[in-house]
N, C-alpha and C positions, 0 to 999 in steps of 0.2 A: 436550737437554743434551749429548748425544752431536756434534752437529756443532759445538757453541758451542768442547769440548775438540779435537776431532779437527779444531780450525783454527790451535791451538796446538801441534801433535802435536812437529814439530820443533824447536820453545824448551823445550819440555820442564814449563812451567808456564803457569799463568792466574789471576788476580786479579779476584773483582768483589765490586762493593759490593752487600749481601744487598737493597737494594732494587731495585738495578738488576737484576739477577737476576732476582727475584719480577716485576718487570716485563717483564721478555724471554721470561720463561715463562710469562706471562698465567697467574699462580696466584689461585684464588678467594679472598674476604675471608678465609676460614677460615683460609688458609695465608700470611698475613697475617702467625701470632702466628709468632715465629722456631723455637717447641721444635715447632709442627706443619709447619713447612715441611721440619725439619733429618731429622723421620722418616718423613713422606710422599711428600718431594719428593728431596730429597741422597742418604739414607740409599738409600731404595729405588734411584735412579738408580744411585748410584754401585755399587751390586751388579747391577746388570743391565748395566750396562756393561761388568763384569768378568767375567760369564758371559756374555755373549754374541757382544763387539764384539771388536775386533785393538788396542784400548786397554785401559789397566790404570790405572784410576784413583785417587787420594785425596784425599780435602779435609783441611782444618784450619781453623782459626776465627780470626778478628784479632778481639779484644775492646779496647773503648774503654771501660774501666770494666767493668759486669756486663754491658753492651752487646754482643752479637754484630754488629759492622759489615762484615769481611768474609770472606766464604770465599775459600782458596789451594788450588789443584788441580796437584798432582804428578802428570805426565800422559807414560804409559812407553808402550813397546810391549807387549802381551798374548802372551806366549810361551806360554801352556797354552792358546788357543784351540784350538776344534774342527780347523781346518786343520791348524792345526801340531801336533799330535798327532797326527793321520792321518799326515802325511809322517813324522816321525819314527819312527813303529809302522812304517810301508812301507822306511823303510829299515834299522832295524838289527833288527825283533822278525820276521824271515819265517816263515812253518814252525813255529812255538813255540806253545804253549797261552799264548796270552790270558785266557783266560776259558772258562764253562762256562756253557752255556742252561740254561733253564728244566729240560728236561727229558734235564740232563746230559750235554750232548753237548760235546767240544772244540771252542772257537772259535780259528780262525786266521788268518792271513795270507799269501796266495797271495806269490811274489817278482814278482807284475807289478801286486800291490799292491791283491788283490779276498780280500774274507774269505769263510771256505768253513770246515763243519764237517768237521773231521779225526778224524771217528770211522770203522771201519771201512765205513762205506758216506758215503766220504769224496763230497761235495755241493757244488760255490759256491752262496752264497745268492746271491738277486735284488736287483738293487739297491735297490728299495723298501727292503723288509726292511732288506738294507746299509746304506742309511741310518740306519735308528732304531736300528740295532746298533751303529753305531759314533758317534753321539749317546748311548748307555746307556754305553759305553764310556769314554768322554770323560768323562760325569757321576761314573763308578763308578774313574778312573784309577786313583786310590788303590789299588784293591782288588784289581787285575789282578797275576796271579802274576809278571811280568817285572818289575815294581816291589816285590814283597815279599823277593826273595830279597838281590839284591843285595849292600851294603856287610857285612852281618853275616856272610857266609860269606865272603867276598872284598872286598876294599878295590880291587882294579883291575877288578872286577868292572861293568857295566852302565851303573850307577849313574856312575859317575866318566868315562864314555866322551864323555857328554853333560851339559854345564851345566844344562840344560832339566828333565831326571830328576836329575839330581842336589839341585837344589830342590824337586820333587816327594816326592822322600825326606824332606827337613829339615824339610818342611813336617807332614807324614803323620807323624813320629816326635821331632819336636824341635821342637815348639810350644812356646813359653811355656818353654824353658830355657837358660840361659845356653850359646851355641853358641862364642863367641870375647870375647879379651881386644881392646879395641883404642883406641890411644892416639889423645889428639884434643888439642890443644895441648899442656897441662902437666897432663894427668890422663888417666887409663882409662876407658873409657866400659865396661860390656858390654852385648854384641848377643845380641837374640834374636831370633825370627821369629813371627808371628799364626799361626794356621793358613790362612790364606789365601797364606802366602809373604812376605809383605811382612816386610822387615828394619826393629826398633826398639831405640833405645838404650832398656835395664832404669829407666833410670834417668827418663826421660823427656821426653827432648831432643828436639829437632827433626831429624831427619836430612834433610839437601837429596841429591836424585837423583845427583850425582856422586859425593856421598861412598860413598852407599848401593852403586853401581854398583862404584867403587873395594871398600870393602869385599868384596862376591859375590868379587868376583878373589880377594883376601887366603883369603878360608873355601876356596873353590875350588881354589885352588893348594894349599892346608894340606892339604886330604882326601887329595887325588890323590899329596901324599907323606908320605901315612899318619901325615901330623900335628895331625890335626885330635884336638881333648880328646875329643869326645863319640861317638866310636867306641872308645875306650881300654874 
């Protein structure tokens, strides 16, 4: 599923008809009926794609009657993968508590970009180790103290330095509520966001990737001059 999108990467979408689909992905009779293919097959892809790949996927459904005939895949680049969370942590979070181990120890970030516990019998770990620590990392961004302080104590704060953590904020605290007014012909739509990031109109629309992209700017620029509603 992953290279059928990532051949589409720079059109930005892809269309197939759910048989042709099921056919290219040699799915058994079982997956066959449409509601066991859309949870054992789409569903679970489309989430392992988005944890794991440098794609950020979503589907939607074209019905022909009560018919599901085809799936539509809105197909971005993956800006919270593992890498680019590393590079971003290596470049603006250096020297700073990250995080606390097991057995409460400060985790941080060397400035030539190698994590090491900053307690007094300050240590780099191994890169083994480094590895699955900044994989727990990456799973746990959410929860890392550079990410909690941010916007509420400061509006030019962290958080607004970078578009990247700045969606990771809205995401983490501004699920499921109305974030912006935003006008789309001759009427308002409001935007909100999934907990997974993704931007939807409240209402129920379709939003196509350019708009969505356009919008981020509009929320983006609004924060950064402390005019966003949902920090008031």
């Amino acid at each position: 599923m992953y290279l059928l999108l990532k051949e589409y990467f720079k059109i930005g979408s892809r269309t197939f008809k759910v048989e042709y689909l099921q056919e290219i992905l040699k799915v058994p009779k079982s997956f066959k009926v449409y509601s066991e293919f859309k949870i054992k097959v789409l569903k679970r892809a489309e989430k392992d794609i988005n944890k794991f790949t440098d794609l950020d996927v979503k589907f939607s459904e074209k019905k022909l009657g009560r018919k599901v005939v085809e799936i539509i895949y809105i197909i971005r680049k993956n800006t919270t993968d593992l890498k680019t969370f590393i590079e971003v942590i290596r470049e603006h979070y250096t020297n700073v508590i990250l995080h606390h181990s097991k057995d409460n120890r400060p985790i941080k970030c060397s400035k030539k970009g190698f994590l090491y516990y900053g307690d007094k019998e300050e240590s780099f770990i191994d890169k083994k180790e480094a590895q699955k620590l900044w994989e727990y990392l990456h799973e746990n961004r959410e929860n890392l103290y550079v990410f909690k302080k941010g916007l509420q104590e400061n509006k030019t704060h962290v958080y607004l330095t970078n578009i990247e953590f700045f969606k990771e904020y809205l995401k983490s605290n501004f699920a499921h509520k109305k974030i912006i007014d935003v006008k789309r012909g001759d009427r308002v739509i409001e935007i909100s966001l999934f907990p997974n990031g993704k931007l939807y109109d409240m209402s129920g629309e379709f939003l196509e990737y350019e708009e969505i992209e356009k919008i981020w700017g509009i929320i983006y620029g609004l924060a950064k001059e402390g005019k966003l509603g949902v920090f008031e």
